[in-house]
N, C-alpha and C positions, 0 to 999 in steps of 0.2 A: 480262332473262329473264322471259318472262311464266310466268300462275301454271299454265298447263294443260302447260307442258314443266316442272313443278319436279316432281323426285324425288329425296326426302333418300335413296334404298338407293342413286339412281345419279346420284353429284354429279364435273361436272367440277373438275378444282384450282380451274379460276381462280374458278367459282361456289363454291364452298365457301370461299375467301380472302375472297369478295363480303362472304355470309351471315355468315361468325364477326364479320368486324369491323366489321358495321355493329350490332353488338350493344355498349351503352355502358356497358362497366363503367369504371369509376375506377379511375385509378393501374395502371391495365394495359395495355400494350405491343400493337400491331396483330402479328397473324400474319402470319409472311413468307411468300414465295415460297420460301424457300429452308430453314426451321423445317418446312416441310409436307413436302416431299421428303424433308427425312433422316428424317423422323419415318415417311412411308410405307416410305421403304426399309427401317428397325430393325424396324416391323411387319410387311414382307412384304404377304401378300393378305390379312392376316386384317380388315384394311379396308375390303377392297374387295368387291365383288360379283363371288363368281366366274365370271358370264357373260361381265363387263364389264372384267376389270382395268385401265383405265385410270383409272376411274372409283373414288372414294369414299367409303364408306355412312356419312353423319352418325352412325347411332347407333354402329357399330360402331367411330368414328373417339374418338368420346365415353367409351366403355366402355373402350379400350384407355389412355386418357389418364387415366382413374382408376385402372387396374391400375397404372403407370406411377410414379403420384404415391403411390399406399399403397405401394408396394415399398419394405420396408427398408432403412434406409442399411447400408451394408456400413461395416465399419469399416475403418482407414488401409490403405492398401495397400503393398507394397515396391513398391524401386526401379522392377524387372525389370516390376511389373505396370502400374505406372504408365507404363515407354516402351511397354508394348505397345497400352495401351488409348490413347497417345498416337497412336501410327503406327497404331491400326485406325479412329480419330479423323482423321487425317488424308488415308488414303486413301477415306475415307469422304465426305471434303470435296471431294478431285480428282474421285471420282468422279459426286458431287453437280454439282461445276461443270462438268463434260464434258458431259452429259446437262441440252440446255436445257428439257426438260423442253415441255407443252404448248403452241403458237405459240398468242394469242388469235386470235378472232374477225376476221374484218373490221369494221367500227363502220357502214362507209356503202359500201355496194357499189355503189350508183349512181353515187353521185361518183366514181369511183374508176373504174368505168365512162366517165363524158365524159372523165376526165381521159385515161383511155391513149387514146380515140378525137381528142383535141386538146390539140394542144401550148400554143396559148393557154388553155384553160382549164385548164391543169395550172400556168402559172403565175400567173394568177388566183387558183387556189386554195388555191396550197402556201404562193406568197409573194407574197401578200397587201400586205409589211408591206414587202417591195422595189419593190414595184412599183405602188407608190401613184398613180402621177399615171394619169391617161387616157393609154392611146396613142394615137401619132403616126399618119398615113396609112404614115412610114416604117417604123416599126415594125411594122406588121400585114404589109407586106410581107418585111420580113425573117423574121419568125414565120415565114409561109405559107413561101419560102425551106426556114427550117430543117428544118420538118415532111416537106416534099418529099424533102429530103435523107437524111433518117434513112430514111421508108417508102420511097422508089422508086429514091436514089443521085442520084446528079449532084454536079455542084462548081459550087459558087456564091462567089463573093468580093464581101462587103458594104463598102462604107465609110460606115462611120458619123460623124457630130460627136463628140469626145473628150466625155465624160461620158452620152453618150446611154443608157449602161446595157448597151453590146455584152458585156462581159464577165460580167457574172452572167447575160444570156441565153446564153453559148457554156456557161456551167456549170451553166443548167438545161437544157439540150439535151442535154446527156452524160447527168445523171442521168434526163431524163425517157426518154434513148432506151438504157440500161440497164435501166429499171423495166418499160417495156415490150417489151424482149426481141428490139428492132429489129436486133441487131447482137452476134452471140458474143464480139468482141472492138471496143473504142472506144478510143483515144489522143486526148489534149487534149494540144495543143503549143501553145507560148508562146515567147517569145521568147528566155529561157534555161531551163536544165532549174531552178534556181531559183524562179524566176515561177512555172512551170506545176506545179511540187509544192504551190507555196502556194496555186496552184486546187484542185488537185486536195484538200485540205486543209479547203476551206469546203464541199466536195461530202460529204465523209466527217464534219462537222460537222453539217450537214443531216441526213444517214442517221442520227444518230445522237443529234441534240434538237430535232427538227423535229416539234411532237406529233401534225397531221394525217397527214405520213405516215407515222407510227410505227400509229395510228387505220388505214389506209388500206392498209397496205402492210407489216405485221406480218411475213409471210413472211421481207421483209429484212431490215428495223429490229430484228425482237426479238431476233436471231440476235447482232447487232452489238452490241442493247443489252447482251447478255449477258455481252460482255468487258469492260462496266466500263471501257473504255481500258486494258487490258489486255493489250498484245497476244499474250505467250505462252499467253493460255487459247484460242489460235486454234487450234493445234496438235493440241489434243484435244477440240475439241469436237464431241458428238453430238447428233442430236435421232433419238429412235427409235432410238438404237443404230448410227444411221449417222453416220459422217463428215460434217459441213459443209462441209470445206475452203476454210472462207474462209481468206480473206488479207488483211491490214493492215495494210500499207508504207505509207514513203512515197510512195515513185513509183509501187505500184499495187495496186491493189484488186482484190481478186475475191470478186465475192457467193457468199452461201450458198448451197451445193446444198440446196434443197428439195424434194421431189416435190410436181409440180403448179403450181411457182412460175413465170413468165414470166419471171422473172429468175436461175433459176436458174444459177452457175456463170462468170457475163456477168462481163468484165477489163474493167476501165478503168484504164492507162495514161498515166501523163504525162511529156510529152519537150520538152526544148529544143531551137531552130533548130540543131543540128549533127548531121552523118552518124555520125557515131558513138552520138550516145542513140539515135536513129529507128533507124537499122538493126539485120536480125534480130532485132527484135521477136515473139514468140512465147509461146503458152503450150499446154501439153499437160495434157488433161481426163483423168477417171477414165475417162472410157469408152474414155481410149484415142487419140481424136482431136487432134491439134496445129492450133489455132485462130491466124488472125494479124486481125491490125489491119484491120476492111472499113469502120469509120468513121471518120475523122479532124473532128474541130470543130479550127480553128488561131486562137486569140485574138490579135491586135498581135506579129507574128511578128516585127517590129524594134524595135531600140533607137533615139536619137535619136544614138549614136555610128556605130551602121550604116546609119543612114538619111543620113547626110552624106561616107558614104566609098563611092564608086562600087565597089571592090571587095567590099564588104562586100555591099553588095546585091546583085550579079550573083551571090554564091558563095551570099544564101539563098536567090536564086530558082533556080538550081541545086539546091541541097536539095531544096527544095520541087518542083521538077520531077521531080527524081528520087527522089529517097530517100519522100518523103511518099507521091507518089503510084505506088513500087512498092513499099507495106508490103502490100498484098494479097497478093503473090507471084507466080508466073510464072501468066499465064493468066488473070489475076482485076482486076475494075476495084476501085477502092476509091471509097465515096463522101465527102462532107464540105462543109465552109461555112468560110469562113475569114472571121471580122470583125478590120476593120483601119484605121488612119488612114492618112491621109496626110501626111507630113512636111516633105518639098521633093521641089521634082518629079527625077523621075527617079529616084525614091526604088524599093523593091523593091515598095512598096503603091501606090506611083503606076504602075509597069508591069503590076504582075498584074493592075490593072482595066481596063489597055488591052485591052480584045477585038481590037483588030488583035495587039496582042503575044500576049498569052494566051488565045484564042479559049473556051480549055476552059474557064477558071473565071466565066464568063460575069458579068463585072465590073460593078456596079453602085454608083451615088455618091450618096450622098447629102448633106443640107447642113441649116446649121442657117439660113440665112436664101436663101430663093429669086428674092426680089426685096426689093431696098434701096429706099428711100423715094423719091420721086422727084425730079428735080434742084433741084427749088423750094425744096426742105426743105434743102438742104445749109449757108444761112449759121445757120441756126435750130441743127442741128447740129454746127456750128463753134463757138456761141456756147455751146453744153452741154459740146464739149468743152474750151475755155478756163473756164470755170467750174468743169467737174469738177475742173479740173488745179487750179488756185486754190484749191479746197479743201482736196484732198488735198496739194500743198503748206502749206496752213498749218497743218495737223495733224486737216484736217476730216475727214469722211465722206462728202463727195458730196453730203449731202442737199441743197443748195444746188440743184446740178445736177439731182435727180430734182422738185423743186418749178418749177422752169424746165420740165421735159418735161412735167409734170402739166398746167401751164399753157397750151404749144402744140400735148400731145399730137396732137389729129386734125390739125394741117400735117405735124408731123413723120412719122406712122404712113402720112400717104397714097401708095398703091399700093406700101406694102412686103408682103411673102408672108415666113410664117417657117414653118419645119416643124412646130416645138410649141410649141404658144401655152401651154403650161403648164410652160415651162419659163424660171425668172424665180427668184431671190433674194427674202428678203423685206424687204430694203431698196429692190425695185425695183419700176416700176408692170408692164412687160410682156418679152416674151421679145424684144420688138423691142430695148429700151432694153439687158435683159441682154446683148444680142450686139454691140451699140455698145460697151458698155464693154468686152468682150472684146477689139474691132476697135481701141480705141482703147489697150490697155493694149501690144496687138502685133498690127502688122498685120501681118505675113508669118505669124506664127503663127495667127493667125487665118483667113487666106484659103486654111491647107495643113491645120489638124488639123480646124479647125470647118467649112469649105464643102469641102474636100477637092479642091479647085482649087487648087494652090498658085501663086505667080505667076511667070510666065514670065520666068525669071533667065538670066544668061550672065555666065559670068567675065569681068571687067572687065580693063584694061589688065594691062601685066604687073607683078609686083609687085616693088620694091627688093629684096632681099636685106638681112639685117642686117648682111654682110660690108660691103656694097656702102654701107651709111649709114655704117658704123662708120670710112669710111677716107675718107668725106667731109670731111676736113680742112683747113682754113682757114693753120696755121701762125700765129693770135693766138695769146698769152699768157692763161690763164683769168681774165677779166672786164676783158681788153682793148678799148676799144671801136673800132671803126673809124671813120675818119675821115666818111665816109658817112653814118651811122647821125646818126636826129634822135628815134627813139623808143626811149626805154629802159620795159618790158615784163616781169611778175612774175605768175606763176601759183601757186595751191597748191593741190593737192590732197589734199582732206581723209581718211585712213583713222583706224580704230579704234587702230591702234598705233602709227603714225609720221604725218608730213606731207609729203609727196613734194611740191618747187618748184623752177622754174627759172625763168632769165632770160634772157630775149633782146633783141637788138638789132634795128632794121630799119631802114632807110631810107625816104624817102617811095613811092618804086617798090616798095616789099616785099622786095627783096635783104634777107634776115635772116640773123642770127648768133647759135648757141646759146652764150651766153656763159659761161653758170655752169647749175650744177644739182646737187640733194643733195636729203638727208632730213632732218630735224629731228626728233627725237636725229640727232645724224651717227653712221653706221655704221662708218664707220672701215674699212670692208672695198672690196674694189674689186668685188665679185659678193655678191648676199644674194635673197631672196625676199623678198615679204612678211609669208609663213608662217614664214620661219625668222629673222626678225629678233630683235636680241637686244637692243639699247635700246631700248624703247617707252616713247611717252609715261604710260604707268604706272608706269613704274620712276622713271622724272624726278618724277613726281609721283605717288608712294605713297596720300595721306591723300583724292585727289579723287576723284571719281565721274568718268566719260566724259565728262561735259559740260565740267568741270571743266578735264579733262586736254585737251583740246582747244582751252581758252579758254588754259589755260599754254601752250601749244604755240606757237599762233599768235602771243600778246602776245612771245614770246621770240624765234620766228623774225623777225615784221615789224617789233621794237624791231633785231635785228642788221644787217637786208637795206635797210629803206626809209631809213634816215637816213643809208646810206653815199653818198661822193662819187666820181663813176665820170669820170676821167681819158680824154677822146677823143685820138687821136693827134695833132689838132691844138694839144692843150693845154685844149682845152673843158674846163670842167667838167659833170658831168649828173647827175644822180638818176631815180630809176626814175618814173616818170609816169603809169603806171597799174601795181595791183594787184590782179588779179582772184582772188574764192577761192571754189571749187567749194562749194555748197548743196545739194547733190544728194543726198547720203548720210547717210538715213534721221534716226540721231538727232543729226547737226551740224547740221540746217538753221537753228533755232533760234539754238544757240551764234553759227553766223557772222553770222549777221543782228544779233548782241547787240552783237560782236566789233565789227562795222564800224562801230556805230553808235557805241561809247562808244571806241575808239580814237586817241590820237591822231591819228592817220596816215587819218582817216574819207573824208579831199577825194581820196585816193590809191586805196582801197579800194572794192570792189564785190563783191558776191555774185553769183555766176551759173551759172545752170542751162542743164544741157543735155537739148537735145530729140531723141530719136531721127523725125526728119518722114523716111519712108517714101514708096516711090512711089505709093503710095492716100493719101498723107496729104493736108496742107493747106499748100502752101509758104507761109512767111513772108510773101511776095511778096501773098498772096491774102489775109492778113487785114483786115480794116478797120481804117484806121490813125485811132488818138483822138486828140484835141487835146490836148497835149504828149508824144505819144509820138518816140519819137530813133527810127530806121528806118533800121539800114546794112544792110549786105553779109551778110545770110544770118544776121541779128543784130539785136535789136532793146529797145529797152528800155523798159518799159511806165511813162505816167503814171501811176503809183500805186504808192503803200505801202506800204497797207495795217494791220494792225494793228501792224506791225516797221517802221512808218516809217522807211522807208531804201526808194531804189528798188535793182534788182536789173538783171542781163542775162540775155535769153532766146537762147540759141545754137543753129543747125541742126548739128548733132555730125556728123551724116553729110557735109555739104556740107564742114566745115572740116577733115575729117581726107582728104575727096581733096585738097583744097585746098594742106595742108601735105605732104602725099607728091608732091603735082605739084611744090612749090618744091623738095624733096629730090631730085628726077631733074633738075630744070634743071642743066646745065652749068654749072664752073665759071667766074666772069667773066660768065656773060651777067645780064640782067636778072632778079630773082625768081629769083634764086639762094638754097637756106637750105644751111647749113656749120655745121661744127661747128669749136669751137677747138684749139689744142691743133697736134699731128703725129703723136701716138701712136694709132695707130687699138685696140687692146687696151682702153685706156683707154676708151676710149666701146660696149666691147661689150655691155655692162648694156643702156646707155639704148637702143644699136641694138637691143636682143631686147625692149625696150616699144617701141617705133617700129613694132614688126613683129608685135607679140602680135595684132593685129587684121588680117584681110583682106576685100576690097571684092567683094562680087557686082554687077554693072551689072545692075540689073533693071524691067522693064519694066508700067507700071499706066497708066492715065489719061490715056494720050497722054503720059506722064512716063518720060523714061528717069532712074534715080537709082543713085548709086554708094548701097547699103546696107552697114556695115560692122558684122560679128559677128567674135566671140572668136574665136578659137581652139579646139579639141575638148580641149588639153590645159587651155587656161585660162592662160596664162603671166597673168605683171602687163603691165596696160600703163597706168598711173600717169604716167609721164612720156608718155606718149604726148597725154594728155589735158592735162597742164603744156602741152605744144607748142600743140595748138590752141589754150588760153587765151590765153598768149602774142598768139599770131597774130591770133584776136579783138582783142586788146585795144589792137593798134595797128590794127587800123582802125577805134578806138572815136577813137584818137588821130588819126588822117587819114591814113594808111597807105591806099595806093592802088594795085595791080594794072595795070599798062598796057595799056589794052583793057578793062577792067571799069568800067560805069561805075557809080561809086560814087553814091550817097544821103548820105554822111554828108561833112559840110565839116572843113579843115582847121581846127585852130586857130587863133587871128590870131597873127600873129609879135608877142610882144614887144617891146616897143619900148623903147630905154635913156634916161635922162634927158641922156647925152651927146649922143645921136641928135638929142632935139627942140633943145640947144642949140646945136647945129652949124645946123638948121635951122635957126633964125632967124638965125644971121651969113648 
């Protein structure tokens, strides 16, 4: 307030609140907003300048507050006077809080100016503090996009890389094109009506401790400040004696009626992907008018459970065809921007970018790496990611790996393109490097959320049924061995609460036989989950930690399992020959590597990890093999130790589990036949529904056709699923041989008996 507009006879509240309290007395309390109000209302005008009543008059304000303070104390009052002076006390207060009394100033009308004429410097300026990094070239097109959208209409559908920031811009697009009054009614949809409350939720956070636009845009903000989070003081609040009629739900907002405000009155709405929230959406204004939905913004309109079930997304791009874009109503287009990923193709966000499918929402893709490095760099990048993996299996951080990239950076970086070179960790050197380890932690998800290219899949053969395994019975006796059988085979797989292990048999051709299997605690039930199990290795062992209980576990089960003596039908005797025991899972890795190391049974025993190698990945086949490395069949076991002195197996998980479903369809009697024991098919419907918990997409990369295998959407166990491939690996660590495959890894030498070399010499 400069000094040539000051006039103590005609002071606004808010300058009068200024002036008292920047006055510095001691041990006294600043003047409220809300002390000055009741105090004008018990005075009436004799405060104020009766030209001006809104206004005032310092001295008169001064003189009344001393009449005030000499007025004698009245002495105790009754009951009756004390409820009255209570309830004239309290309506005194409702109506104090109805009446929000003078809206301030604007602070910066220029800003506030570029801001409603640009939607990028609206978020430059509000949120600063979101939107820290530089943008992208993709980003300023999506911006221009939105901007387009709100001022002129159109339907635009972006796809973004997952974290690129699409969803706080779809929610400063709502609030910037409510503040500038682009649209009587806006709807933000999301992919449940859930999700898009909890947008709609950070937008109404914003309005209401966001200090620029509260500075900027007072009109809205003060109205809202004024309920304190409150929301029944909505109902009756005034400013001037008029109604506000805001509104403050959850599912929707409608700003304060102001005179003069651009935002006057403006709904914003939020709905989830179903015909039922979207439809008959409406709201009806004081003037009378019934307003519907003319803007839609749609943030990630799928889930990862609708984006994998072909129904699900035909029924939202039906929605979205219909319901979204008839909330206008009959006669009326509606405009909007929908940002979205991509999940697997053929997904609902992978068609609506088709412009041959969807012509209207004029589909555009974006990515987070535009061109990969060029072929030269690929063993340089093989070798980053064996190292990274090295790491992060020995309980490292990668940094190994990022000191390696530092070193060949310019081979590895040449003729790569990324979208934003400012988007990078800060454990890492660049966005190239970040998007490698993305690619490398999952490639399928990485080539469908982050490039929005997902890769060209097809349902693979067809797949067993768990009926159809469960009745695959052999007629052995459980842990019968067949007379064929020359490798006896032990898997465990390690959980937090039990050990899931089985035993197989196989023959040199791979005819195998599921001999034995169980848990450790044994369950004692003939059906259980993993979640609902009731012996866990913490009940066995109350007093231990996880590590602990894991280290019981194993010394208990491989003291019962490897010292047994296994009766062939010939009379043979056998023992199990290889033990392999899963490493994979988080905080056993350690344990088992301790496990095999100090165990009796250490010559029988091995650690082994499995690798998901993906059709972009790097086959086994392709890596450079080191001097003493062992190299089978989709299998490999590396010369070294490391600081767990003990070497380990690296398994291709995807290749072994077509592998062991091809030997489960083989006929019975033919060659590479697998069977299960027993006659009682009931009995084996556990292990059949983990045999099955996984299914195979045949999908197609680099000249690569590869069976890929993912869970299930329900998630079932598949624990023995992964016992089966170990098994199977592990007789062809033993010379176990496929007919037609030609193997890399050699037989054992036969044994030889001391009768043998004595017969040889007679």
């Amino acid at each position: 307030m400069s000094k040539k507009s000051f006039n103590p006879r005609q002071l606004r509240p808010a300058d009068l609140l200024r002036i008292v309290n920047a006055i510095d007395i001691p041990n006294a309390d600043p003047l409220t907003e809300f002390q000055l109000r009741r105090h004008r209302n018990r005075a009436g005008y004799s405060i104020s300048d009766p030209s001006n009543p809104q206004t005032v008059d310092l001295f008169r304000y001064a003189a009344w507050l001393t009449l005030e303070y000499a007025k004698p104390k009245s002495g105790p009052l009754s009951y009756e006077e004390q409820k009255a002076r209570q309830a004239e006390r309290n309506a005194e207060a409702v109506r104090s809080a109805q009446d929000i009394g003078e809206i301030p100033a604007v602070i910066d009308p220029d800003r506030k100016a570029r801001c409603i004429a640009s939607f990028r410097a609206f978020c430059e300026t509000y949120f600063a503090e979101v939107f820290y990094l530089p943008w992208s070239d993709d980003h300023l097109r999506v911006i221009d996009k939105i901007e387009k959208a709100v001022r002129t209409g159109g339907l635009f559908a972006m796809a973004m890389p997952r974290g690129s920031g699409k969803t706080v811009l779809c929610q400063a697009a709502v609030l910037w094109a409510a503040l500038i009054g682009a649209s009587p009614f806006i709807c933000l949809v999301a992919a449940s009506a859930e999700r898009a409350r909890d947008l709609l939720e950070n937008i109404k956070i914003w309005l209401e401790t966001n200090p620029l636009l509260h500075e900027d845009y007072p009109e809205v903000t003060y109205p809202i400040r004024c309920l304190e989070r409150i929301t029944n003081r909505q109902k009756g609040q005034k400013y001037n004696g008029v109604p506000t009629r805001i509104d403050w739900s959850s599912d929707r907002v409608v700003l304060p009626v102001i005179e003069g405000s651009l935002s006057s009155g403006i709904v914003i709405s939020s709905s989830g992907m179903k015909g039922s929230d979207i439809r008959g959406q409406n709201y009806a204004r004081a003037d009378g008018q019934v307003v519907r939905p003319q803007l839609v913004l749609v943030d990630d309109p799928q889930t990862t459970e609708s984006a994998w079930s072909p129904s699900q997304s035909q029924r939202r791009e039906a929605i979205l065809a219909g319901d979204v874009l008839g909330m206008a109503g009959p006669g009326k287009k509606i405009a909007g921007l929908m940002a979205c990923t991509v999940i697997r193709p053929a997904d609902m966000a992978d068609n609506i970018l088709d412009r041959d499918k969807h012509p209207e929402w004029q589909g555009e893709r974006t990515k987070m790496v535009y061109a990969f490095p060029a072929p030269g760099s690929d063993k340089l990048w093989a070798k980053y990611a064996e190292i990274r993996a090295d790491s992060l299996r020995n309980d490292g951080d990668g940094s190994q790996a990022t000191e390696f990239y530092r070193d060949h950076r310019q081979a590895m970086d040449t003729g790569s393109i990324v979208a934003w070179p400012q988007r990078y960790n800060e454990d890492e050197l660049s966005a190239l490097q970040h998007a490698m380890n993305l690619r490398l932690r999952d490639e399928s998800a990485f080539f469908a959320e982050y490039q929005n290219e997902p890769i060209v899949e097809a349902i693979g053969e067809e797949m067993l049924t768990a009926d159809e395994i469960a009745a695959k019975t052999n007629g052995y006796a459980r842990a019968a061995i067949p007379i064929g059988c020359n490798h006896l085979t032990m898997f465990i797989d390690v959980q937090q609460k039990a050990l899931f292990w089985m035993l197989c048999g196989f023959e040199d051709d791979f005819t195998g036989y599921v001999l034995d299997y169980g848990t450790w605690p044994d369950q004692k039930r003939s059906y259980f989950t993993l979640n609902d199990i009731r012996s866990t290795l913490k009940r066995i062992k109350p007093g231990a930690g996880l590590e602990g209980q894991i280290f019981h576990g194993l010394e208990q089960l491989t003291s019962e399992r490897l010292p047994m003596v296994y009766r062939r039908e010939d009379g043979a005797d056998m023992r199990i020959d290889r033990c392999m025991i899963d490493a994979n899972w988080g905080q056993s890795t350690d344990v088992v590597y301790q496990f095999c190391r100090q165990s009796d049974y250490a010559s029988v025993l091995l650690p082994s990890h499995g690798r998901y190698v993906g059709a972009s990945g790097i086959p086994f086949s392709e890596y450079k093999r080191k001097r003493g490395d062992r190299v089978g069949h989709h299998w490999r076991i590396p010369n070294t130790t490391g600081r767990r002195q003990i070497r380990h197996v690296l398994v291709d998980t995807n290749y072994w589990k077509s592998f062991v479903h091809a030997r489960l369809a083989v006929s019975m009697g033919d060659p590479g036949c697998l069977s299960l024991f027993g006659r009682d098919s009931v009995k084996h419907r556990l292990l059949a529904d983990h045999l099955t918990a996984e299914f195979r997409v045949k999908t197609t990369a680099r000249d690569r056709i590869v069976d890929e295998w993912k869970l299930r959407a329900t998630r079932p166990d598949n624990h023995w699923l992964d016992c089966l491939v170990g098994c199977a690996v592990a007789a062809s660590i033993q010379g176990a041989n496929l007919n037609g495959i030609a193997g890399t890894n050699r037989a054992p030498a036969k044994r030889l008996k001391l009768s043998d070399l004595q017969q040889g010499r007679r």
